[in-house]
C-alpha positions in Angstrom: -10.5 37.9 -2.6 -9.4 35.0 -4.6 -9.9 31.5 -4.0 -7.0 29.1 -3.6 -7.7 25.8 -5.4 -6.4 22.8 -2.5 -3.7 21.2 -4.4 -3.4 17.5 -4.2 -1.2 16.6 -1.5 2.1 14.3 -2.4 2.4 11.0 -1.2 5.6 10.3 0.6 5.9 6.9 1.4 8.4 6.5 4.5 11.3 4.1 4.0 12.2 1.3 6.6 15.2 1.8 8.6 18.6 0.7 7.0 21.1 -1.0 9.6 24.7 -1.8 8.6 25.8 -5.3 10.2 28.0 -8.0 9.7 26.5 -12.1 8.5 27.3 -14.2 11.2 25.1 -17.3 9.9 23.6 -18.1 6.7 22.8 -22.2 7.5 18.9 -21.2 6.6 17.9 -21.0 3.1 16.8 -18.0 2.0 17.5 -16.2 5.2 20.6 -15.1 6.8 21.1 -13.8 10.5 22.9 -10.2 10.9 24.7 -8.7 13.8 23.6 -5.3 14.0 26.0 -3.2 16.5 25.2 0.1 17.8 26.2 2.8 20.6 24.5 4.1 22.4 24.7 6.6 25.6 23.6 5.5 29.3 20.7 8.1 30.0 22.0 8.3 33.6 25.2 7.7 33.1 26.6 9.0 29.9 28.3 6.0 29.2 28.6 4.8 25.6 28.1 0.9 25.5 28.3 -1.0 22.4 24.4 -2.8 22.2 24.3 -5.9 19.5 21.1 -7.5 17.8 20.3 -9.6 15.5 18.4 -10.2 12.7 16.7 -12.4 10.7 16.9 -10.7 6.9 16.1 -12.5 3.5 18.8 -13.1 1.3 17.0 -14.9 -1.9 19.5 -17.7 -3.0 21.7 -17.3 -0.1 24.4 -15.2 -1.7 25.9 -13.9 1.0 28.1 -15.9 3.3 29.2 -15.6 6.9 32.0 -12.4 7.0 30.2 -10.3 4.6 29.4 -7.0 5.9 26.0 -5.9 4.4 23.1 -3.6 4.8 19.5 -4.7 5.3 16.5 -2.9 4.7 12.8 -3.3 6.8 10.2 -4.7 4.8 6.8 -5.9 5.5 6.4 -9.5 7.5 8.0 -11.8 5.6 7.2 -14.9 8.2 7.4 -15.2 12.1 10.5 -13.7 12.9 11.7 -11.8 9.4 11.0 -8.0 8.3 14.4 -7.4 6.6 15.7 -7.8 3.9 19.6 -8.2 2.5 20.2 -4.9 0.2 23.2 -5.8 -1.9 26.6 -3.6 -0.9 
């Protein structure tokens, strides 16, 4: 019978979620607010509806301006209220 040696296991480091959304204000520095839009079916129902959120994601020297469509990334806690951040698109 021959012995197996344990092989190391391989680290996979899970990635934050990635939302698609549109800038709608970008008066804070270093931060801009996202409007994240998404659809989603009624569970009784089966209606779609449209659900919107927003976010607080970092955008380091505010270079994105309201209009731009853009992705953001999760991160860890950057402060209170921010745990995205703006990946360029």
């Amino acid at each position: 019978m021959a012995t197996k040696k344990a092989q190391p296991q391989k680290e996979v480091k899970t990635l934050g979620r990635i939302l698609t959304g549109v800038v709608v204000s970008d008066k804070m520095k270093d931060t801009a607010v996202v409007l994240v839009n998404r659809f989603v079916k009624h569970p009784k129902y089966g209606k779609f509806m449209q659900i919107s959120k927003r976010f607080k994601a970092h955008d380091a020297g505010n270079a994105h301006k309201v209009g731009d469509k853009v992705e953001i990334k999760e991160t860890r806690p950057i402060s209170k209220d921010k745990y995205f951040v703006i990946v360029t698109k």
